[in-house]
C-alpha positions as CSV (number, residue, x, y, z in Angstrom):
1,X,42.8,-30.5,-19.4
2,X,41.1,-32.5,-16.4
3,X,40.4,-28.8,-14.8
4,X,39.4,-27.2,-17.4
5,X,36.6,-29.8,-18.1
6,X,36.2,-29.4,-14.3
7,X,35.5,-25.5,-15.2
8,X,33.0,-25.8,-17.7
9,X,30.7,-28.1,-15.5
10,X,31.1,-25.8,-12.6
11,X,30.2,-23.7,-15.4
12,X,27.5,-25.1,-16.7
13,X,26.1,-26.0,-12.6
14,X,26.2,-22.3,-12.0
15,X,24.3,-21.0,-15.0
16,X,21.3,-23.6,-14.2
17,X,21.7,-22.7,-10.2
18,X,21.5,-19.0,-11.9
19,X,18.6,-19.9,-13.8
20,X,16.4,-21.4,-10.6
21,X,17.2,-18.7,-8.6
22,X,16.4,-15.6,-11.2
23,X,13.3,-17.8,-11.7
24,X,12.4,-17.7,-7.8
25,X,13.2,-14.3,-7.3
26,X,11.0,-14.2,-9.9
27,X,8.1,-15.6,-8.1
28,X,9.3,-13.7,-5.0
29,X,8.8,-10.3,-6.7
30,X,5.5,-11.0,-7.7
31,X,4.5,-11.6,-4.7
32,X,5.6,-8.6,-3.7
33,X,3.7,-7.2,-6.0
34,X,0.9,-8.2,-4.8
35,X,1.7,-7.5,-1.0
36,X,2.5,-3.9,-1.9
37,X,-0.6,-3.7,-3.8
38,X,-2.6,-4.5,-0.4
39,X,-0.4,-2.5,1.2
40,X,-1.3,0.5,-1.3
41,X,-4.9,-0.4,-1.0
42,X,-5.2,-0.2,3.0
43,X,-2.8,2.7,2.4
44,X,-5.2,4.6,0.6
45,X,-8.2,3.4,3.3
46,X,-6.2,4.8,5.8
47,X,-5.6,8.0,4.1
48,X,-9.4,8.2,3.2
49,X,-10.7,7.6,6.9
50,X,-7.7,10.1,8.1
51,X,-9.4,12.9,6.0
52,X,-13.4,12.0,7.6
53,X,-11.4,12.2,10.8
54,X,-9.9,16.2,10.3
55,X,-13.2,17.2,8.7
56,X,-15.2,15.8,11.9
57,X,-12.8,17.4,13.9
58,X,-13.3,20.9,12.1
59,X,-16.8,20.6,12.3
60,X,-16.8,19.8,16.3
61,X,-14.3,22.7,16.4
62,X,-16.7,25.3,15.2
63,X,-19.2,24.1,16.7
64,X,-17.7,23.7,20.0
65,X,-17.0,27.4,19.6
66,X,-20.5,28.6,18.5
67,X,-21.8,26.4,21.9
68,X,-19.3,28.3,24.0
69,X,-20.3,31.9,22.5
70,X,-23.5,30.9,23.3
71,X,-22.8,30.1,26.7
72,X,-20.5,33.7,27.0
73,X,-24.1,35.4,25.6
74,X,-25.9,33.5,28.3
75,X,-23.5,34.6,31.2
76,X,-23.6,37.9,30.3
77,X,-27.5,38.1,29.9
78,X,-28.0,36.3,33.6
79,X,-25.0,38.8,34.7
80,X,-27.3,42.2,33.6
81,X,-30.6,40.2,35.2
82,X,-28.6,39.9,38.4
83,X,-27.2,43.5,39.2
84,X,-30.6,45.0,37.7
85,X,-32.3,42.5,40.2
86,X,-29.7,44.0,42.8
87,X,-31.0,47.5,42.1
88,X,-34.9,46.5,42.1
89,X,-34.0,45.1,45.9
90,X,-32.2,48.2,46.3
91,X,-35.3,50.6,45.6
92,X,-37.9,48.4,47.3
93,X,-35.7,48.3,50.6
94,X,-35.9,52.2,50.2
95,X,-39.5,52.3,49.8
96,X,-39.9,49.9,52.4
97,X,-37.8,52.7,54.9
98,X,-40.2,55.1,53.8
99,X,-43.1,53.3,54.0
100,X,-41.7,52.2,58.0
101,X,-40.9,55.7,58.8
102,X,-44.8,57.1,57.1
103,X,-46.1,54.1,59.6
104,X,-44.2,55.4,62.4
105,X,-45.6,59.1,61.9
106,X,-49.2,57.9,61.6
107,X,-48.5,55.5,65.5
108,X,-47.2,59.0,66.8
109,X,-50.1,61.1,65.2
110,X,-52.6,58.8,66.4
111,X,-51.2,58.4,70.1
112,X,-51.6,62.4,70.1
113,X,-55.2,61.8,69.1
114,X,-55.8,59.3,71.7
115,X,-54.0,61.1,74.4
116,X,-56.2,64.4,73.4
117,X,-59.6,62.1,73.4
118,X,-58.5,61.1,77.0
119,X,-58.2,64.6,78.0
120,X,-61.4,65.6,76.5
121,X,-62.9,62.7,78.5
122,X,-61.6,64.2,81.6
123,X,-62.7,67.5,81.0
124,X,-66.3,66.9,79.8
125,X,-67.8,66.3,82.7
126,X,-67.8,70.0,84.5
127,X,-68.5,73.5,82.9
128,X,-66.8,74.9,85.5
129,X,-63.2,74.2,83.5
130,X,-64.1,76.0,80.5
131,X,-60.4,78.1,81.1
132,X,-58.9,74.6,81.0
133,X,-60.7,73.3,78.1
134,X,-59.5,76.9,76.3
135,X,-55.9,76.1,77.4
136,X,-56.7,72.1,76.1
137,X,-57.9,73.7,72.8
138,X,-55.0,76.1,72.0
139,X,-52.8,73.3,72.8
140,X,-54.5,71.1,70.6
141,X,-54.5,73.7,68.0
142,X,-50.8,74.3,68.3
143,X,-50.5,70.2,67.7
144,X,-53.2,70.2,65.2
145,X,-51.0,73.2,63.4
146,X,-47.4,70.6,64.5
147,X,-49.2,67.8,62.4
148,X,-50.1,69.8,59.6
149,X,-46.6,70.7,59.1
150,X,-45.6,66.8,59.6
151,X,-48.5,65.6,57.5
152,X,-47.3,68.4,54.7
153,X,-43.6,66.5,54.6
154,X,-45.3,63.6,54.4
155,X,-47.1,64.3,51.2
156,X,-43.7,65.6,50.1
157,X,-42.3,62.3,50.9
158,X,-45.5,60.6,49.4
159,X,-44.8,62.2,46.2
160,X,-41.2,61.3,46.2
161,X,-42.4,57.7,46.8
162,X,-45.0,57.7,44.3
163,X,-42.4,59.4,41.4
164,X,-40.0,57.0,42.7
165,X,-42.3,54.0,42.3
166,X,-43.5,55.0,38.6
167,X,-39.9,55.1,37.6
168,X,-39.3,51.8,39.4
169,X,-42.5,50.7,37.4
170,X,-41.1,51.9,34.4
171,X,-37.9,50.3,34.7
172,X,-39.9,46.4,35.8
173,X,-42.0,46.9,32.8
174,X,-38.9,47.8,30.6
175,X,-36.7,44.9,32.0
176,X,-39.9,42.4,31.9
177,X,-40.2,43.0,28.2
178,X,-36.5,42.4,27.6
179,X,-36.3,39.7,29.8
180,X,-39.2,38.2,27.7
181,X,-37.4,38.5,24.4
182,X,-34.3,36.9,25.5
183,X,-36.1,33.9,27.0
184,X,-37.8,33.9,24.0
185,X,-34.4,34.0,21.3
186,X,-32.3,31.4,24.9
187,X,-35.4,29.2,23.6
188,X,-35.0,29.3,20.0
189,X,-31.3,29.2,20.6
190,X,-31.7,26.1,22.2
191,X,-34.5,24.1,20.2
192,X,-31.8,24.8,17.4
193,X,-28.5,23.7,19.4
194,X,-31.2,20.9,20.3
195,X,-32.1,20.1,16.8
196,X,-28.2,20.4,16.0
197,X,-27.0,18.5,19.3
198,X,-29.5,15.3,17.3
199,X,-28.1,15.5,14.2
200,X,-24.7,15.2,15.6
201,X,-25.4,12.7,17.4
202,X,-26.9,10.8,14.6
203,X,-24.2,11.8,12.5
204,X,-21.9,10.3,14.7
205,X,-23.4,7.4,15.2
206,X,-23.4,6.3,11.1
207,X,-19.9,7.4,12.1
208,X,-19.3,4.8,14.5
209,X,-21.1,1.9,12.5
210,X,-19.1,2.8,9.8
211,X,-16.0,2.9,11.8
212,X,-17.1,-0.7,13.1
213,X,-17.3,-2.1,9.4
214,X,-14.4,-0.6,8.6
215,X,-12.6,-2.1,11.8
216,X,-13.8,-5.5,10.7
217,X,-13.1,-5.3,7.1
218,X,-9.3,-4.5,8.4
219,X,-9.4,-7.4,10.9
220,X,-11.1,-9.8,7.4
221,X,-8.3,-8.5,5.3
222,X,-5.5,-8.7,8.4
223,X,-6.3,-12.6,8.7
224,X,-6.4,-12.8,4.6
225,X,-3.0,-11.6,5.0
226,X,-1.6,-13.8,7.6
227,X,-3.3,-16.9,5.8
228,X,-1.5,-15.6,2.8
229,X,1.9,-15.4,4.7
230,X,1.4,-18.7,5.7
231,X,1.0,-20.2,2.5
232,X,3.7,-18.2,1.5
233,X,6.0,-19.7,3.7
234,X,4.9,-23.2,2.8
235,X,5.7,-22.1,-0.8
236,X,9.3,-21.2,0.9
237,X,9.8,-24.5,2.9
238,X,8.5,-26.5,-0.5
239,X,11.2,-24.7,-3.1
240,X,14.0,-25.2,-0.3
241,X,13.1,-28.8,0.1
242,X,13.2,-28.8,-3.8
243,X,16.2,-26.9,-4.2
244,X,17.8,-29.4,-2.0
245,X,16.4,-32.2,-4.0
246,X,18.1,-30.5,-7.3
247,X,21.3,-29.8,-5.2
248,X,21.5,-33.8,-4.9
249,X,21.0,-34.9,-8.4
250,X,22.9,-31.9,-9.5
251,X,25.8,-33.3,-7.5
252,X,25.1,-37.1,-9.1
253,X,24.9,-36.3,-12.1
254,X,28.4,-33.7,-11.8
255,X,30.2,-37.3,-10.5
256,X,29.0,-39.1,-14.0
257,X,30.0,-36.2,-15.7
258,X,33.4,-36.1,-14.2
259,X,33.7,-39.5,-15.2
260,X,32.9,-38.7,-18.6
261,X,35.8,-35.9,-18.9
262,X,38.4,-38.6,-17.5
263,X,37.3,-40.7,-20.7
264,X,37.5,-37.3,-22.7
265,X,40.8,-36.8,-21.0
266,X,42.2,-40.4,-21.7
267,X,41.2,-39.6,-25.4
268,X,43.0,-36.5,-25.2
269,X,45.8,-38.0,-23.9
270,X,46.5,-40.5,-26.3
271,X,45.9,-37.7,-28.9
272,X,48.6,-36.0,-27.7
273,X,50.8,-38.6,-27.7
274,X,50.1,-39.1,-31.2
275,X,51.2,-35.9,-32.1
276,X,47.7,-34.1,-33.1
277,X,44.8,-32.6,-31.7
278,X,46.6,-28.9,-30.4
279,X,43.9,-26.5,-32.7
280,X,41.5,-28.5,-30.7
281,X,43.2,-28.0,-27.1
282,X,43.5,-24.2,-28.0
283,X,39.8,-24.3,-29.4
284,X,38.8,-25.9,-25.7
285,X,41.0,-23.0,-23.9
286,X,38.9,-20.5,-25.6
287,X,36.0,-22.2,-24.8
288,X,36.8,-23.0,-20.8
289,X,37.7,-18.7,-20.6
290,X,34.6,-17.5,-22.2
291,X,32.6,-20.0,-19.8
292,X,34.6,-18.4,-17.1
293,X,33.6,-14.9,-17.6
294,X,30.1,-16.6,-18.2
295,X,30.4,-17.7,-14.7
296,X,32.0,-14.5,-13.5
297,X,28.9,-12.3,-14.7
298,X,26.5,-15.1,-13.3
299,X,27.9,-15.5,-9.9
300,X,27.8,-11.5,-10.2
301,X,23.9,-10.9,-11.0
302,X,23.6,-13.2,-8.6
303,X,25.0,-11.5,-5.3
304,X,23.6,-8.6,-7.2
305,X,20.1,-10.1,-7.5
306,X,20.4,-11.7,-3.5
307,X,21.0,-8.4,-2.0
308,X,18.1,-6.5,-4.2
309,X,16.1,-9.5,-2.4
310,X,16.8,-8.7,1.1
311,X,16.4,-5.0,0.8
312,X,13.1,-5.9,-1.2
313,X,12.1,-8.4,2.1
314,X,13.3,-5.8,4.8
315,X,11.7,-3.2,3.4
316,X,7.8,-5.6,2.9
317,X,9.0,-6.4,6.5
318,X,8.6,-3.1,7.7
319,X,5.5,-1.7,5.6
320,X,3.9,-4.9,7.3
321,X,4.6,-3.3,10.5
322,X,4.1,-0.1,10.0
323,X,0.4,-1.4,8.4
324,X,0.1,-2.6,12.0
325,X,0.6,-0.1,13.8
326,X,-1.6,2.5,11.4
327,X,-4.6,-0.3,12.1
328,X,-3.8,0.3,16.0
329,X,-3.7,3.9,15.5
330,X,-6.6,4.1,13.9
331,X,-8.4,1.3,16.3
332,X,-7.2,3.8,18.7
333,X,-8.1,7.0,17.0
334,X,-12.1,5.0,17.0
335,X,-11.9,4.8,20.7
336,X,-11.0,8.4,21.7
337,X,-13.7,9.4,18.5
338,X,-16.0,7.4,21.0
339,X,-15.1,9.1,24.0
340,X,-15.4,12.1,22.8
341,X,-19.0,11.5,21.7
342,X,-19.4,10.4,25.3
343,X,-18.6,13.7,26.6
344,X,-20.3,15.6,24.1
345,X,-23.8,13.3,24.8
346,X,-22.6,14.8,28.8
347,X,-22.0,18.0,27.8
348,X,-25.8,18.6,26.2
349,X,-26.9,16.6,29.2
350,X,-25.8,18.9,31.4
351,X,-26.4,22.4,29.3
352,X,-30.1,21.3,29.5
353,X,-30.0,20.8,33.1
354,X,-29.0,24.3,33.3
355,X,-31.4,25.4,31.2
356,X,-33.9,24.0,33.1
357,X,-32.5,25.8,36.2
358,X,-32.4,29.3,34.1
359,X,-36.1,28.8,33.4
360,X,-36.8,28.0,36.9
361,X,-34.8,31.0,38.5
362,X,-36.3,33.2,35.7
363,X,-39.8,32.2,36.9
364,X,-38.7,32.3,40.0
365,X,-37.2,36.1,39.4
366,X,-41.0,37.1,37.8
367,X,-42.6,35.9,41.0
368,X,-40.3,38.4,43.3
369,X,-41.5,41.3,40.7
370,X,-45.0,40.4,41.0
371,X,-44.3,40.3,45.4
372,X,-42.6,43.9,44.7
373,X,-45.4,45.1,42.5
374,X,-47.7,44.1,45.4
375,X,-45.4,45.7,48.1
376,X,-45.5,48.8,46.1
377,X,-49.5,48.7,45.9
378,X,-49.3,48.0,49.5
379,X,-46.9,51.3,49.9
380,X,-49.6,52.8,47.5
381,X,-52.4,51.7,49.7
382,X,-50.4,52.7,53.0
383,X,-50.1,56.3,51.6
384,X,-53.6,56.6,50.7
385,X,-54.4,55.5,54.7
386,X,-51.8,58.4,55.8
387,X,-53.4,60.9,53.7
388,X,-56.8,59.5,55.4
389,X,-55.2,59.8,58.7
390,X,-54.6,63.1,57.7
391,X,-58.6,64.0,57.0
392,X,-59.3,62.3,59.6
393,X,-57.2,64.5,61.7
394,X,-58.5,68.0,59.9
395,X,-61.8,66.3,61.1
396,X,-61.3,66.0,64.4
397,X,-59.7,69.3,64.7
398,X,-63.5,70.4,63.8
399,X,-65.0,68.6,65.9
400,X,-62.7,69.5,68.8
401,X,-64.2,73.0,68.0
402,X,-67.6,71.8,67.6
403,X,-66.7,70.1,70.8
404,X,-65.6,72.9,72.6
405,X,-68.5,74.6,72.1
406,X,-71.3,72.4,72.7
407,X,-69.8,68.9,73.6
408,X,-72.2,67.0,71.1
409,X,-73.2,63.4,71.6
410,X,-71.4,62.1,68.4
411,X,-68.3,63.2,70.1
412,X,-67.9,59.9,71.6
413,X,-69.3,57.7,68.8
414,X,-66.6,59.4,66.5
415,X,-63.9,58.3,69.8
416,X,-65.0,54.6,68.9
417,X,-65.1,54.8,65.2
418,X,-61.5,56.3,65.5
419,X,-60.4,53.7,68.1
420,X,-62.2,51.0,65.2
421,X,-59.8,52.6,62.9
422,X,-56.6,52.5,64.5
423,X,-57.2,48.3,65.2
424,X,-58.2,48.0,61.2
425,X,-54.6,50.1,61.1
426,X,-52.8,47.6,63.6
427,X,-54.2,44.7,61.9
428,X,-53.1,46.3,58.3
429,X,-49.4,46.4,59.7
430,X,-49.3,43.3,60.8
431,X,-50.3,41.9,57.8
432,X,-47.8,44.4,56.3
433,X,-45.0,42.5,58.6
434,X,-45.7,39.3,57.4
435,X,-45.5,39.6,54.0
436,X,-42.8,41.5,54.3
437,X,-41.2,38.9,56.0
438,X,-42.4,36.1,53.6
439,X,-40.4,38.4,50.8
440,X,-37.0,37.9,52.8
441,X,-37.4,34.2,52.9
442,X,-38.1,34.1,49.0
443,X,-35.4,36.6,48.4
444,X,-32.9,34.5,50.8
445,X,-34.2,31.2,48.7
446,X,-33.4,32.8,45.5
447,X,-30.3,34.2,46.4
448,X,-29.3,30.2,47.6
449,X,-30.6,28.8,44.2
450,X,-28.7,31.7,42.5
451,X,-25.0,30.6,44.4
452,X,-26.2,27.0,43.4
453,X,-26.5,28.3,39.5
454,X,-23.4,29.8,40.0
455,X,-21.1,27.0,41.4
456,X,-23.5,24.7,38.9
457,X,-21.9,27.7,36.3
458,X,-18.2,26.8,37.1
459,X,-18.6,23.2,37.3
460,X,-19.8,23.4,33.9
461,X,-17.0,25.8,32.6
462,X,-14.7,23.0,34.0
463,X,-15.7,20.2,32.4
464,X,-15.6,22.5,29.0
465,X,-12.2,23.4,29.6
466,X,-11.9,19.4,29.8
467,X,-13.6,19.2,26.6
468,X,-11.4,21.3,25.2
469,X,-8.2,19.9,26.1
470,X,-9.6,16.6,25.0
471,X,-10.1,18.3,21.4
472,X,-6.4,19.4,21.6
473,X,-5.6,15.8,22.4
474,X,-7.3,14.6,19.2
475,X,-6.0,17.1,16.9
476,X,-2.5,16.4,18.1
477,X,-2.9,12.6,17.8
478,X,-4.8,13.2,14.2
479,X,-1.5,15.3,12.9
480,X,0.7,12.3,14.4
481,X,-1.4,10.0,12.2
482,X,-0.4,12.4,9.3
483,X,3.0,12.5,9.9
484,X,2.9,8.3,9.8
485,X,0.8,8.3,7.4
486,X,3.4,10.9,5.6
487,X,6.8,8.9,6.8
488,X,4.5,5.6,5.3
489,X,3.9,6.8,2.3
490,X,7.4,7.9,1.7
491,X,8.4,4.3,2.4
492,X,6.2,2.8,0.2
493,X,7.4,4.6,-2.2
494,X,11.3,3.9,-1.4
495,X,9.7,-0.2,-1.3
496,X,8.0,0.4,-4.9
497,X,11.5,1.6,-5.9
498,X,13.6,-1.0,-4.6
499,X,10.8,-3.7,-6.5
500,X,11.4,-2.2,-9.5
501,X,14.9,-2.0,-9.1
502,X,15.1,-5.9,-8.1
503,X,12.7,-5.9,-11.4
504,X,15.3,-4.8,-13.1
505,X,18.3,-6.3,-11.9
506,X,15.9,-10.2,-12.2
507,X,15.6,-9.1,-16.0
508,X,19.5,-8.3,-16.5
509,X,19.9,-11.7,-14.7
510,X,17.5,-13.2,-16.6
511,X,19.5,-12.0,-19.8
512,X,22.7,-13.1,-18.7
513,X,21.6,-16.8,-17.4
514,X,20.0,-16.3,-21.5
515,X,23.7,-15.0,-22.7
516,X,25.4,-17.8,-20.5
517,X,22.8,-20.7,-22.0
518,X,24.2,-19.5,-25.8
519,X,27.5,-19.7,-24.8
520,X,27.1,-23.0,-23.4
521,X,25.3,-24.2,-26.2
522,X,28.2,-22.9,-28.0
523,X,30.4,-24.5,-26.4
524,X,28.5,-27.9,-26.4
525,X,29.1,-27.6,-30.5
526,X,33.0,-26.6,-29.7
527,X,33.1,-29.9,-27.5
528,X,30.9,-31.7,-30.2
529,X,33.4,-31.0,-32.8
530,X,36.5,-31.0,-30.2
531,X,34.8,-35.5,-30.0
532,X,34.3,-35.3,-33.6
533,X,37.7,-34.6,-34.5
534,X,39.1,-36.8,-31.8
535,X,37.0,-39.9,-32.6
536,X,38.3,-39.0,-36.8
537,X,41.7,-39.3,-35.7
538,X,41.6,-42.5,-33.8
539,X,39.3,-44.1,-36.3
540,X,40.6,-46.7,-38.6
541,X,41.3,-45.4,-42.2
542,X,38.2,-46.7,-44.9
543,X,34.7,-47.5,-44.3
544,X,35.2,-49.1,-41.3
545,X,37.0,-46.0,-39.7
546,X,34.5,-43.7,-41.1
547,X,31.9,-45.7,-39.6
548,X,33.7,-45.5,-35.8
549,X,34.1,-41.8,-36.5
550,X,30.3,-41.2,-36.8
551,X,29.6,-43.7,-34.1
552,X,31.9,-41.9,-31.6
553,X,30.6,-38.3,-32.9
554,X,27.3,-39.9,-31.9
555,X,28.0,-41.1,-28.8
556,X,29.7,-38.0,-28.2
557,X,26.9,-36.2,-29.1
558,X,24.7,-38.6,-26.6
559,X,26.8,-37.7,-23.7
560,X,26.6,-33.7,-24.7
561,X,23.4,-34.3,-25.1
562,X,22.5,-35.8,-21.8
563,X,24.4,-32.9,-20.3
564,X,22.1,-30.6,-21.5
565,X,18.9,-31.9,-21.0
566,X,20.5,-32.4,-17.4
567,X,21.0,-28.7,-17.4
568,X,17.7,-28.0,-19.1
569,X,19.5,-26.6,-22.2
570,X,18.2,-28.8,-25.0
571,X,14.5,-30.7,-24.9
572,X,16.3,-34.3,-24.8
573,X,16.8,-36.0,-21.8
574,X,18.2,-39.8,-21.7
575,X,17.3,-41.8,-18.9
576,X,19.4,-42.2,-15.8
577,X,20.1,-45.6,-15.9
578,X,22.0,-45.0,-19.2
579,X,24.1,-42.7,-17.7
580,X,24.5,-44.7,-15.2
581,X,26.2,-47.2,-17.4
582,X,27.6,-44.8,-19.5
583,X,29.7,-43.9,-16.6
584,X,30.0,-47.7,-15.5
585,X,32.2,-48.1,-18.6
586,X,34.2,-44.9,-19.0
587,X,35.8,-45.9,-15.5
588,X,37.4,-48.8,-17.4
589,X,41.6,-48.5,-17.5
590,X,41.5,-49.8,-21.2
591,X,41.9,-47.5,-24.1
592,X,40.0,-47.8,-27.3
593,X,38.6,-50.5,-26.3
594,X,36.9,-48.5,-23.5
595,X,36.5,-45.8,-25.8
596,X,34.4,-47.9,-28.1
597,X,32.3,-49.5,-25.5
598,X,31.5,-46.1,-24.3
599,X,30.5,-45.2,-27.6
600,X,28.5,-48.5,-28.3
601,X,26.5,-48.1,-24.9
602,X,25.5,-44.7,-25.4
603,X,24.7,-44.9,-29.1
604,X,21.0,-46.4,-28.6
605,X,19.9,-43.4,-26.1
606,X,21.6,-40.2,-27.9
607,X,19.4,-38.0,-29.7
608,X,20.0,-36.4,-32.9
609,X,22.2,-33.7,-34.1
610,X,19.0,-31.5,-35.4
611,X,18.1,-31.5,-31.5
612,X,20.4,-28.6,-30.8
613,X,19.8,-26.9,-33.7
């Protein structure tokens, strides 16, 4: 009988330990609640800036792409300006041949002319050579009739040149115009990249403040968090310094109780020595099983209800870290954002550096068609002299007649104004020689600045290769943040599971600590009528006995009583120093006598029977 008592208050212990823990895993699950409703919140942030990131990203892509058609269009516009430049050279070194070899005729023809005005000055002194002079003039008709042939292919060749040069004309006129209306669309091109380049940049740069508040809101709400664990874990260090608390006066108040089933026993005892009392001992059986299996499904919700906890703390555990590293992701993600604008603010830097340049060579490419349209009116102006030399020649033939027949006076004057002439001539191709050799040094300086453009070209192409492999790297780290954010959102999901499973498993224990409290209340009334019938028997027959039996069901009551309110099962509560002497006296070896002192002491603190109603 001793054990069995011993069962019911292990009983009733375990119930109430049930009770305080289903109430602070409780506690515990609201908090949780409230974590994972942070956690859902920053969740949902992350998710949010995550979709601003891929739709920056698209944008940049397509414009990244439009910049480098651009830049193909470009190319291939400088790439036509250069081989028809190539071909302009082309045609005015040919003219330039021509106009050398012309130049070279005209020296030969007029070395014949001075040779044959020396000749004439040797022979116009005596009439006797007038067979000579005859021989001098049909030799100086057969030259004369030499030159008119050359001077004929020269015309041909002047006409050639002169087709030539209209075409060439033609063609400078033709590429001018073209060359105008692609400066003019490169410039409108770029005033628009321009415009678009600034509103970038100013859209990134509400990008990046935003970025910055959102970075500092994280960091506000990552230390509201941390002061919030804290306080949590004071919470958690103030319960187990409770608990423990409980734990001791759980375990003082199971010794007085102890003592007070060795009193119940001793009255059992005698009881059963007087030869009643065994409906009662079967009754008590029944009670001590069902207060087992109370104890059994308790001690089962329990371990139940424990290991629901630590999956519910593992898995806060690792949404916190996973919430840590998203925040350095995305801290991280900022930073390469950053970066990138760096090398996009480079990037425009340098594309209008090389505009610049294109401008400059382009100017620089009208100037050497201006020089080449003055070469060719040069070449003009150098044909116009040969077909002058040519007159001039067709004169002098007739005056070599006239001279041959009278030797005039003018003869002489015409020698100077032809030896006049051929200085003007010598002067005219040296100035010819110079210019021709200021044109080499321009073309040589724009062929250098047109390399420079060209390894200025590749460098440039470099660097937007560069660019474009740091794109790749941002859209590969951006689908790694999906997938996280993916793989956390699947585990927030298995975390909101496993709360409401822990929920659920906190409100079955919740019911069974409620089930176990009826049957113990139950089986407070079986005990309260086990003390009843034990204190009727042993009472004296009459008034007198009747009167002991109510004062022992009273006092039995009162120690019930104070077992409950211990237990928090009933709202009355004696005070410990009652107890205290309760279980001072039930320690005493005498029988009734202890018995009635028991009840006597008790009977001014018990509360009444309507109190467990």
């Amino acid at each position: 009988m001793d054990g069995e008592n011993e069962e019911v208050q292990d009983a009733y212990e375990e119930v109430e330990e049930q009770r305080a823990v289903a109430a602070q895993w409780k506690r515990k699950l609201q908090k949780l609640t409230n974590d994972m409703a942070d956690l859902r919140s920053l969740l949902d942030e992350q998710t949010c800036r995550n979709n601003l990131l891929e739709k920056r990203q698209r944008k940049f892509d397509t414009e990244l792409q439009s910049a480098q058609e651009e830049l193909k269009r470009e190319r291939s516009a400088k790439d036509r300006l250069s081989r028809e430049r190539d071909q302009a050279h082309a045609e005015k070194y040919a003219l330039e041949q021509s106009l050398s070899e012309a130049r070279l005729e005209i020296e030969l023809k007029e070395e014949r002319l001075a040779a044959a005005s020396r000749e004439l000055e040797e022979r116009g002194g005596g009439g006797d050579e007038l067979t000579a002079l005859r021989r001098a003039k049909s030799e100086l008709e057969r030259r004369v009739r030499d030159q008119e042939e050359e001077l004929d292919e020269l015309a041909g060749q002047i006409q050639l040149l002169e087709s030539s040069k209209l075409r060439v004309e033609m063609l400078l006129e033709q590429q001018r115009k073209e060359a105008r209306l692609e400066a003019a669309a490169r410039d409108d091109e770029m005033e628009e990249t321009r415009a678009n380049a600034a509103k970038k940049l100013k859209i990134l740069e509400s990008q990046l403040e935003s970025e910055h508040s959102e970075r500092s809101l994280l960091l506000r709400e990552r230390h509201e968090l941390e002061r919030r664990l804290a306080s949590l874990e004071e919470t958690a260090r103030a319960e187990a310094q409770e608990q423990i608390q409980l734990v001791h006066r759980l375990k003082r108040d199971l010794k007085r109780y102890r003592a007070l089933l060795r009193d119940a026993q001793t009255m059992l005892d005698q009881k059963e020595k007087e030869g009643g009392g065994k409906a009662q001992i079967r009754q008590l059986k029944n009670q001590v099983e069902d207060l087992e299996l109370a104890v059994r499904a308790a001690n089962k919700a329990r371990s139940t209800a424990e290991a629901e906890a630590s999956e519910a703390a593992s898995a806060l555990e690792e949404a916190n870290r996973a919430r840590n590293e998203a925040a350095e992701r995305a801290l991280s993600a900022s930073r390469d954002a950053a970066a990138a604008r760096a090398q996009l603010d480079d990037a425009e830097e340098e594309a209008a550096e090389l505009l610049k340049k294109y401008r400059a060579s382009t100017s620089a490419l009208c100037s050497a068609q201006a020089e080449a349209r003055e070469a060719e009116a040069k070449a003009e102006a150098a044909s116009e002299e040969a077909r002058a030399a040519k007159e001039r020649a067709n004169e002098l033939a007739t005056r070599l007649a006239a001279a041959e027949a009278g030797h005039t006076q003018g003869h002489h004057e015409t020698e100077r104004r032809l030896e006049l002439r051929n200085k003007e001539l010598e002067s005219s191709l040296e100035l010819e020689a110079t210019s021709r050799a200021r044109l080499e040094s321009q073309v040589a300086r724009l062929r250098d600045a047109h390399e420079q453009l060209a390894s200025e070209l590749a460098a440039a192409r470099a660097k937007d290769q560069q660019a474009a492999e740091e794109v790749r790297k941002l859209t590969r780290q951006i689908r790694e943040l999906k997938e996280e954010n993916t793989s956390l959102n699947a585990k927030l999901s298995e975390t909101t599971r496993l709360k409401l499973a822990a929920e659920s498993a906190a409100q079955t224990a919740a019911a069974e600590a409620a089930a176990a409290k009826d049957e113990a209340r139950l089986a407070a009334r079986r005990a309260t009528a086990l003390q009843e019938a034990i204190a009727g028997d042993l009472s004296s027959p009459g008034d007198s006995r009747d009167t002991d039996s109510e004062n022992d069901s009273y006092s039995s009551d009162e120690s019930i009583g104070t077992f409950l309110a211990n237990h928090k099962l009933s709202p009355a509560a004696p005070s410990r120093s009652s107890l205290h002497h309760d279980s001072h006296k039930s320690t005493s070896s005498e029988g009734r006598a202890s018995r009635s002192s028991i009840s006597s002491g008790s009977k001014p603190l018990s509360p009444t029977k309507e109190s467990y109603a």
